[in-house]
C-alpha positions as CSV (number, residue, x, y, z in Angstrom):
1,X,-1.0,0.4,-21.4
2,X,-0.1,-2.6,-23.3
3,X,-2.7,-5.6,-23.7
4,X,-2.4,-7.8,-21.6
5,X,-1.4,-11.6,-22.6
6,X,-3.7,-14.3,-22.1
7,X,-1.7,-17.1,-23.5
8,X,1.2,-19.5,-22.5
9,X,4.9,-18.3,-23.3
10,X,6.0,-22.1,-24.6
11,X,9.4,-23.5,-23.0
12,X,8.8,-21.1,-20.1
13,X,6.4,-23.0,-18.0
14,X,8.6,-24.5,-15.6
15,X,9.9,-21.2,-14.9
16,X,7.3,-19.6,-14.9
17,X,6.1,-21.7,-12.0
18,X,9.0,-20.2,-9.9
19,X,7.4,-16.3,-10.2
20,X,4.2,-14.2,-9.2
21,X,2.5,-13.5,-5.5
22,X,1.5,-10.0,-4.4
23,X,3.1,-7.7,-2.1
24,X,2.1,-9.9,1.0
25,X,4.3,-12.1,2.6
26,X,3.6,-15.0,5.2
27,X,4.5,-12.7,7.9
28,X,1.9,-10.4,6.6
29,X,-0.8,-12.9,6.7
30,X,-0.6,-13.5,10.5
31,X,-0.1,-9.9,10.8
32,X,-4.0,-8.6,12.7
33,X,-4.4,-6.2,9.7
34,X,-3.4,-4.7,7.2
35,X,-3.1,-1.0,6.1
36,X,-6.1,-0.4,4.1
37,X,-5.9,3.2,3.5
38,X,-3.5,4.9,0.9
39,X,-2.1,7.0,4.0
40,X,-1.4,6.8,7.8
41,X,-4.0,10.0,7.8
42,X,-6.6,8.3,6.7
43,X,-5.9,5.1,8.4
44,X,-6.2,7.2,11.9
45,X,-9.8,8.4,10.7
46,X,-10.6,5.0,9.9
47,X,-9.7,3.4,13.1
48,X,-11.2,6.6,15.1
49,X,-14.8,5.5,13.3
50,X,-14.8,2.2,15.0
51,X,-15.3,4.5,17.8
52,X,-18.2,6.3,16.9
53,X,-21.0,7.1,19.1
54,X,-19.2,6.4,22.3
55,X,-19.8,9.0,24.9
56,X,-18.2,11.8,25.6
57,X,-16.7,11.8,29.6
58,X,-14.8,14.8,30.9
59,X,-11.5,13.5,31.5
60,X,-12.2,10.4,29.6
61,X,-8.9,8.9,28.0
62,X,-10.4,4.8,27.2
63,X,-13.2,3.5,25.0
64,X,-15.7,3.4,27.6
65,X,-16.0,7.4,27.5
66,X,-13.6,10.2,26.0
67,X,-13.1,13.5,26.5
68,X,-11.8,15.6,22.6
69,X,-8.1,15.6,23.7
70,X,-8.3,12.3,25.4
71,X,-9.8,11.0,21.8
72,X,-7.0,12.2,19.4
73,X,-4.7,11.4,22.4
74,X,-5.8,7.8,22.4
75,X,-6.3,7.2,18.6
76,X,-2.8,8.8,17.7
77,X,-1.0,6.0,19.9
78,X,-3.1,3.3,19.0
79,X,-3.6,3.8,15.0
80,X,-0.2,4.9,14.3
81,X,1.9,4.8,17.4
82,X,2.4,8.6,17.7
83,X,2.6,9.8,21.2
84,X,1.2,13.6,21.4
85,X,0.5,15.6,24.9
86,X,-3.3,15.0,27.2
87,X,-4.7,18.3,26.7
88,X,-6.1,20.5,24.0
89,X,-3.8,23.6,25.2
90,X,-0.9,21.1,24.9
91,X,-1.7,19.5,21.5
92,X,-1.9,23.1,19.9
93,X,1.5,23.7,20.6
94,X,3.1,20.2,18.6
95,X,3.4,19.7,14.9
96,X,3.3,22.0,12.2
97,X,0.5,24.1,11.4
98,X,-1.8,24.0,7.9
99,X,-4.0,26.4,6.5
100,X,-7.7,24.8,6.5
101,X,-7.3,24.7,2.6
102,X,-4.7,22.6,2.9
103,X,-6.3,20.1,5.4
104,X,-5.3,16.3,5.2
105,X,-6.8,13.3,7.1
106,X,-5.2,12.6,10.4
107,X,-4.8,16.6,11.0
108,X,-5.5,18.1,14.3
109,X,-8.4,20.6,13.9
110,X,-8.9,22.9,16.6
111,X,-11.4,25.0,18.0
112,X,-11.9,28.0,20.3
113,X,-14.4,29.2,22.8
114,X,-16.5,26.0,23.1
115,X,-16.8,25.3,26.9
116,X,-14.0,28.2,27.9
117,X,-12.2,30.8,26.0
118,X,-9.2,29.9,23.7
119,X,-8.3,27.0,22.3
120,X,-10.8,24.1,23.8
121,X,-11.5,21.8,21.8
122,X,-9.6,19.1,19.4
123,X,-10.8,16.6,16.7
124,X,-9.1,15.0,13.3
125,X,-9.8,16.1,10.1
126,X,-11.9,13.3,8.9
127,X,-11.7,14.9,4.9
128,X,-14.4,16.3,2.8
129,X,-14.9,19.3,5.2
130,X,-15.7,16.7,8.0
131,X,-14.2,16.5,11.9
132,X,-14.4,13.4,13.8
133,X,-14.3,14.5,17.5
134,X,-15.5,14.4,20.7
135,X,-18.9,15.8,21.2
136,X,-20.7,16.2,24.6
137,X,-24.1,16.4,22.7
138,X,-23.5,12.7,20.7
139,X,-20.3,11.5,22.1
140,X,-17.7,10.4,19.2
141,X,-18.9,12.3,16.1
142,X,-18.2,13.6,12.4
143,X,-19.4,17.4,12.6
144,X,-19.0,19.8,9.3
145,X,-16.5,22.8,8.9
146,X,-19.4,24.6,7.9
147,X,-21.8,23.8,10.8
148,X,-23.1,27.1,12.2
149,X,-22.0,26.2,15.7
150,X,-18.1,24.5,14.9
151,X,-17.4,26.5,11.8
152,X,-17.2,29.9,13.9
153,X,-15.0,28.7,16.1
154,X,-12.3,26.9,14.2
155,X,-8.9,28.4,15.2
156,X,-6.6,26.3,13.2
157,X,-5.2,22.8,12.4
158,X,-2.1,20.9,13.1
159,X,-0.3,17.8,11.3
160,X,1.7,15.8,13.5
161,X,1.8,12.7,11.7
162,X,5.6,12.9,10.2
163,X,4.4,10.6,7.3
164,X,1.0,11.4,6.7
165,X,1.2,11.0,3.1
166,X,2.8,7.5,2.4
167,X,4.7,4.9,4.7
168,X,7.6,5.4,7.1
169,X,10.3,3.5,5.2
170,X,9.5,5.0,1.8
171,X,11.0,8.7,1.6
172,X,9.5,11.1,-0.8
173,X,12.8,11.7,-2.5
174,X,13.0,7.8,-2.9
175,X,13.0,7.3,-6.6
176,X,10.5,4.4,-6.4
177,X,7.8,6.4,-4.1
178,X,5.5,7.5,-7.0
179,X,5.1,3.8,-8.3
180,X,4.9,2.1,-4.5
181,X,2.2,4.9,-3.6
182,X,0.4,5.0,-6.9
183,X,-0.4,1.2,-6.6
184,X,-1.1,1.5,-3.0
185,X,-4.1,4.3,-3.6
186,X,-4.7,1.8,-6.9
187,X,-5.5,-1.1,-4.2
188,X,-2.6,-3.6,-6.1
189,X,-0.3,-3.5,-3.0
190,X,-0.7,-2.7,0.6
191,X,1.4,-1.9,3.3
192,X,1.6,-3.0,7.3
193,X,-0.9,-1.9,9.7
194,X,2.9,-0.3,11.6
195,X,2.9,2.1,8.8
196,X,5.8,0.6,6.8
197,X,6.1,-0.9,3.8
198,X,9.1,-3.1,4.2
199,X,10.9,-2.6,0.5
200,X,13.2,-4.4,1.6
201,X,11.1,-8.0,2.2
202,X,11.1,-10.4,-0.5
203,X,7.9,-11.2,-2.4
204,X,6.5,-14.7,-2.5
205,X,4.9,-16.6,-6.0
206,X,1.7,-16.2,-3.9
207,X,1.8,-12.7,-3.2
208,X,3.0,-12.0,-6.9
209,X,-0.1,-13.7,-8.3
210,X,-2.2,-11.8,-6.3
211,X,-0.5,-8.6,-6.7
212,X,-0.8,-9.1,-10.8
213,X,-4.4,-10.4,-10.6
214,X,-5.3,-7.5,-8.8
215,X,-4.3,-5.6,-11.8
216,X,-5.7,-7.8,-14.0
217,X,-9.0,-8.4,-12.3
218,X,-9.3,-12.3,-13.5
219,X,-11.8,-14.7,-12.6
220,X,-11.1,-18.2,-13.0
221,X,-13.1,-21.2,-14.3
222,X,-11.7,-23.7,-12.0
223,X,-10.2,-23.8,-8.0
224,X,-8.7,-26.6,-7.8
225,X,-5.4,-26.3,-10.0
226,X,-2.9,-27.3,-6.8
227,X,-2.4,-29.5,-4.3
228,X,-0.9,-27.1,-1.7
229,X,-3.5,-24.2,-2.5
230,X,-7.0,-25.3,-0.9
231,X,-9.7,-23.2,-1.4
232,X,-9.8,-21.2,1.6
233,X,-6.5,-20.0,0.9
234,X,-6.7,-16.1,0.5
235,X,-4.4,-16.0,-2.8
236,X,-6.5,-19.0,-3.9
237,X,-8.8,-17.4,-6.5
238,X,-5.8,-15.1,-8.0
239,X,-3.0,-18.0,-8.6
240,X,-6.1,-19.6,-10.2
241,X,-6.5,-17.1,-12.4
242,X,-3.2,-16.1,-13.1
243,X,-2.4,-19.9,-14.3
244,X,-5.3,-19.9,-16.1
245,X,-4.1,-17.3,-18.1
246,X,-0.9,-19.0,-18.5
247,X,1.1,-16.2,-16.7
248,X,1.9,-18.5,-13.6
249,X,2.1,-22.2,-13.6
250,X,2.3,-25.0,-11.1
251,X,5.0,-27.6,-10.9
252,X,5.2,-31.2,-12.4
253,X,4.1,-32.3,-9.3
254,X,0.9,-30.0,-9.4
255,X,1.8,-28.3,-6.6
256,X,2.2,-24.4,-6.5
257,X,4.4,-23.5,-3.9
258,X,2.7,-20.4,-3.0
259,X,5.4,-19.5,-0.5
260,X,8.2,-19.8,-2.0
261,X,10.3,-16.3,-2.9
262,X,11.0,-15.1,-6.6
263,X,14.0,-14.3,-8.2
264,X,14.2,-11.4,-10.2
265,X,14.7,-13.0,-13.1
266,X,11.4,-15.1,-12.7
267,X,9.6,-11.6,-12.5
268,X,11.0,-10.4,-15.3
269,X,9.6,-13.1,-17.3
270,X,6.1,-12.9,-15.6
271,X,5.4,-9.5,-16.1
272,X,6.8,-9.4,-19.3
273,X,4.2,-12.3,-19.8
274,X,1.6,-10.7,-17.8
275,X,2.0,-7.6,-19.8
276,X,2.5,-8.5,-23.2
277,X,5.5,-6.6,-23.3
278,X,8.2,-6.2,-26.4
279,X,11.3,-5.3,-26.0
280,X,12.3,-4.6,-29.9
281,X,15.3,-4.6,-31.9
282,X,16.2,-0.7,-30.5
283,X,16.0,-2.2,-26.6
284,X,17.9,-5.3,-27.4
285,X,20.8,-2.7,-28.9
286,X,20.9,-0.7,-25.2
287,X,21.5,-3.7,-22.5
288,X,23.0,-2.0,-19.7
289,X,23.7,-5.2,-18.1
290,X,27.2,-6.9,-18.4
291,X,26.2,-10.6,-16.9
292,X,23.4,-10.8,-19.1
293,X,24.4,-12.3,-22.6
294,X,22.4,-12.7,-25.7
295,X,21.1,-16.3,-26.1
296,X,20.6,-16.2,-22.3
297,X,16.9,-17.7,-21.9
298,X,15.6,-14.4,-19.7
299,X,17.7,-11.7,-22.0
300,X,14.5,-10.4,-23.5
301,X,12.8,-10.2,-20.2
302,X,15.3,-8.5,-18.1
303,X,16.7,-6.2,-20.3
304,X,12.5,-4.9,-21.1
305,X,12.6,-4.4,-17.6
306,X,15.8,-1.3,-18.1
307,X,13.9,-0.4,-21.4
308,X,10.6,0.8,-19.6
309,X,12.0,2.1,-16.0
310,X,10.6,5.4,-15.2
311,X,12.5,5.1,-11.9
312,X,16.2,5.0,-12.7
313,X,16.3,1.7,-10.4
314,X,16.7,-0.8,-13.3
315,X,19.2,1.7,-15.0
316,X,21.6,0.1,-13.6
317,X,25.4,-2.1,-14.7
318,X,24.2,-5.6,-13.3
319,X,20.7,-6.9,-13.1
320,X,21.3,-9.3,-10.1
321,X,18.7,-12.0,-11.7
322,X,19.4,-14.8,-8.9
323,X,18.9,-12.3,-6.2
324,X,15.1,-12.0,-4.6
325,X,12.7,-9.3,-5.4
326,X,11.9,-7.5,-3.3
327,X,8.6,-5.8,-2.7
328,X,9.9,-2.8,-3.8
329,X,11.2,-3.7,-7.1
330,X,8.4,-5.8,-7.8
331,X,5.8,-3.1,-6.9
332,X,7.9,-0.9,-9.5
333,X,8.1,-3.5,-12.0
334,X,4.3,-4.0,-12.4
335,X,4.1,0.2,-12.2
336,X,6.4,0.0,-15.4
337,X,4.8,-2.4,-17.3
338,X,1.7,-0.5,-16.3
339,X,2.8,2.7,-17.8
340,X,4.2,1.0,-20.8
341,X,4.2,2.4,-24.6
């Protein structure tokens, strides 16, 4: 990875104003939460620990008591909005079925002769050999796979959740999964408490601030840089770091303008900036990009951004630099200039 630049880019400041704010937009901030786990798996078992130590009811379906299949039941809808079946006997027969070496958060685990023969009881595979479940002993539980009285009578898991292992909206054939997943498990990014990650949405000079900080892991010196970004504001202490280290700057009328989208061009520039990247006289030979001219005051910038794609997206004939970045492109320009030699 290159080193990453500290200093001010002269001429560039009041463009650089225009760019950086991570991967959260104002619709995201009123948004209850956000997705904090890397998968919708592990999201499930998160949510399902809120619920620990609630009691187990026979026939229970609400937090005031549940019954196993009445847990997974309830959790499934209201952690990932996934309807599966009331019973256990009904549960075993939907999604597709995993060998226990091959167990994922969020799978169904399911167990036999418990309280009647066959298949009786249900729980989610929590990870790490653990189940959370519904006990009638301690009510909403983690148990082990190896615990002398469950690990008998396991008789096979299910996974149900379609996109267990990344966000709805983001296919694994997409070619810009690997960088929006590997900065999600990173922490740089996050997705929507729905399960999506809306590539599509455009990124603000907040969010990319953040979103660079985060890789940068900055503190600042001072808070108070902008008029429009008070202290409780929760990008607050990244834009103050990021202009600090010259990678973002206000405007002249020492305002920020946190919520205001980015072009691509202006990310170019910042995470060229950010990055200390150099594009070098075997780049500047390979443009791909017919609208962008030499002498134009971004070349450098945008055509780096072709020069280090691992993605294929930038290899492309135009660059579109007045059109927004998304979060997509954004999230696989930092992975780039991440990866960067």
């Amino acid at each position: 990875m290159k080193k990453f630049k500290k200093i001010l880019v002269s001429g560039l400041a009041s463009i650089l104003l225009m760019t950086a704010a991570p991967a959260v937009l104002p619709e995201e901030m009123n948004m209850k939460a956000e997705v904090q786990a890397a998968t919708i798996g592990e999201a499930m078992v998160e949510y399902g620990k809120k619920f620990m130590g609630v009691p187990y009811v026979f026939g229970g379906t609400t937090p005031s008591g549940f019954d196993c299949s009445g847990f997974t039941q309830y959790v499934y809808k209201h952690a990932a909005g996934i309807s599966i079946p009331r019973t256990t006997d009904q549960q075993y027969k939907v999604g597709t079925s995993v060998s226990k070496s091959d167990l994922q958060p969020g799978d169904l685990v399911f167990f036999k002769n418990t309280y009647r023969k066959g298949i009786s009881h249900v729980g989610i595979y929590a990870g790490n050999n653990m189940v959370l479940n519904a006990t009638s002993s301690k009510g909403i539980a983690l148990v082990s796979l190896s615990n002398s009285y469950w690990g008998p009578k396991y008789a096979g898991a299910k996974r149900v959740a379609e996109y267990v292992d990344g966000f709805k909206d983001v296919s694994e054939s997409a070619p810009t999964h690997e960088a929006i997943m590997t900065l999600t498990d990173k922490g740089v990014i996050q997705g929507f408490d729905d399960f999506t990650f809306r590539p599509d949405e455009p990124v603000t000079r907040g969010q990319a601030a953040a979103i660079i900080n985060r890789v940068l892991g900055n503190e600042p010196k001072v808070m108070s840089h902008f008029t429009d970004v008070p202290k409780s504001y929760r990008f607050a202490v990244d834009i103050a770091a990021i202009r600090e280290a010259g990678i973002i700057n206000g405007f002249p009328d020492k305002t920020f303008r946190p919520n205001e989208y980015m072009t691509r061009t202006e990310m170019a520039v910042i995470v060229q900036n950010a990055f200390d990247l150099k594009l070098g006289n075997a780049g500047a030979a390979s443009n791909p990009y017919a609208e962008v001219k030499k002498g134009y005051w971004a070349y450098e910038p945008i055509v780096t951004m072709s020069t280090i794609d691992k993605t294929g997206i930038f290899k492309t004939e135009k660059y579109y630099g007045d059109h927004r970045a998304t979060r997509e492109v954004f999230t696989t320009a930092i992975y780039n200039a991440m990866n960067a030699k």
